[in-house]
PABA-626187 format. One record per residue (C-alpha): x, y, z. Coordinates in steps of 0.1 Angstrom, whole numbers, plus 5000, padded with zeros to 4 digits. Layout:
XYZ...
***
This chain:
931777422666928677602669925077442674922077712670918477672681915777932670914378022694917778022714916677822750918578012778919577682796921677492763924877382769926677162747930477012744932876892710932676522723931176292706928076112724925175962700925375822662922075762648921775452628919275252610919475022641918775252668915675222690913175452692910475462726907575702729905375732760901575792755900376132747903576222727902576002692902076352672905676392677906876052675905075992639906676352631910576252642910475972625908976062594912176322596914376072598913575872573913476142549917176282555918775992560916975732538916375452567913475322591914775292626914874842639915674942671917874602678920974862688922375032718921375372708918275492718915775772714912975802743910176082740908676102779906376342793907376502828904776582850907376752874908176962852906977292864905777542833903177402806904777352767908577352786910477042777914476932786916576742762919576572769922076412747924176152761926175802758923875632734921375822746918376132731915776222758913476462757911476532782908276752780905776902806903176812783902276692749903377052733906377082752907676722735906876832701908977172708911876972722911476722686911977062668914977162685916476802679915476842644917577162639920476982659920076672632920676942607923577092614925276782633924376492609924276182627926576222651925976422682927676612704926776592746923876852748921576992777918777172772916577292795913877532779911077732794907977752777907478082750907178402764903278532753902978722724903379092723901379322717901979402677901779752663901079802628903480092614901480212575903880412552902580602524903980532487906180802473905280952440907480862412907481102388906980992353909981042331909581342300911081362269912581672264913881822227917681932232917482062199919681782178918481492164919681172174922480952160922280562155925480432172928380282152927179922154929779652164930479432132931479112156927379102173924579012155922079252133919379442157916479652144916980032156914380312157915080672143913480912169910981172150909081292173911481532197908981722216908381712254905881472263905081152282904980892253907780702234909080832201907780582174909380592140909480372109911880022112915080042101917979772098921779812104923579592077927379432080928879792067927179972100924880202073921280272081918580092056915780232056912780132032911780262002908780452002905880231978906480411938904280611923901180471905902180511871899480661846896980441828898680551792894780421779893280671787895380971770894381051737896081241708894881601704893681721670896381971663899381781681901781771653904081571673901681331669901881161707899481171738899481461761897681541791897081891779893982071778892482041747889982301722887782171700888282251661885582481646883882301619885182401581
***
């Protein structure tokens, strides 16, 4: 079994054995000056496992504050017979001892092994240094005529009909080739539409030329008869 605590306290030690099972019945103490994290433990508590603590049981869980503790925002923990302590220099180092028994709850459940923990307070933060990278270009992608015009795929008679686009314009460029719409029936052929037909002629306004002797209408030019 493995227990981990981020960040990793340098004095945790921990054993396989059994020593604490959290039920609805355990009690719960809090000194004064450490009711932030005693509204916040408990609140955890009854949100993953569903029950308010009585506190008419054996178990207990006790948050104190140490003065004799040395280091401001360290904290101890301890996980015994029946017994969670923690144990903070101060108000901040109880809360960070609740968080590490929070992410012990989590990977334990409700029944917890013997723990120590004995945790100094952070280290200060480090200086940061902000590292800036510059974007690569991406070059834009050309079209490029290879000097054959391309091919609709044998469609696949099993999948379902998709519109495909016949590629006209095969010069180098940067914008998509746009073509009329086309459909790919059940045989795997091409349809394309039919152009729109050709107005036909209005046949009213033709008229029959004086020396037709055919006697029907004809576009051709037509002379004038001189008089007899």
């Amino acid at each position: 079994m493995k227990i981990y605590i981020i960040p990793q306290p340098e004095g945790f030690t921990f054993s396989e054995k059994k020593a604490f099972k959290l039920t609805r019945l355990c009690e719960f103490f809090n000194q004064n000056g450490t009711e932030k994290a005693s509204e916040e433990l408990k609140e955890f508590i009854s949100d993953n496992f569903g029950f308010e603590l009585l506190g008419t049981g054996k178990e207990k869980i006790s948050l104190l504050i140490d003065e004799s503790l040395a280091e401001a925002e360290s904290y101890t923990l301890d996980v015994t017979e029946n017994l969670v302590e923690i144990k903070g220099a101060d108000e901040a180092g109880v809360f960070y001892g609740v968080q590490s028994l929070k992410q012990i709850f989590y990977q334990c459940s409700e029944e917890l092994p013997e723990i120590h923990i004995n945790r100094d307070p952070p280290p200060p933060e480090k200086e940061m240094i902000l590292i800036e990278f510059d974007e690569p270009e991406i070059e834009k992608p050309r079209q490029i005529w290879n000097g054959t015009r391309p091919q609709a795929v044998n469609p696949d008679p099993t999948q379902p009909i998709n519109l495909v686009q016949q590629s006209e314009a095969q010069l180098e460029g940067t914008k998509s080739n746009e073509a009329p719409e086309s459909v790919v029936d059940d045989f795997g052929d091409v349809e394309i539409k039919d152009p729109e037909p050709k107005k036909e002629i209005d046949r009213r306004a033709l008229f029959r030329a004086a020396d037709n002797k055919t006697k029907k209408d004809t576009l051709a030019p037509q002379t004038a008869r001189e008089p007899s």
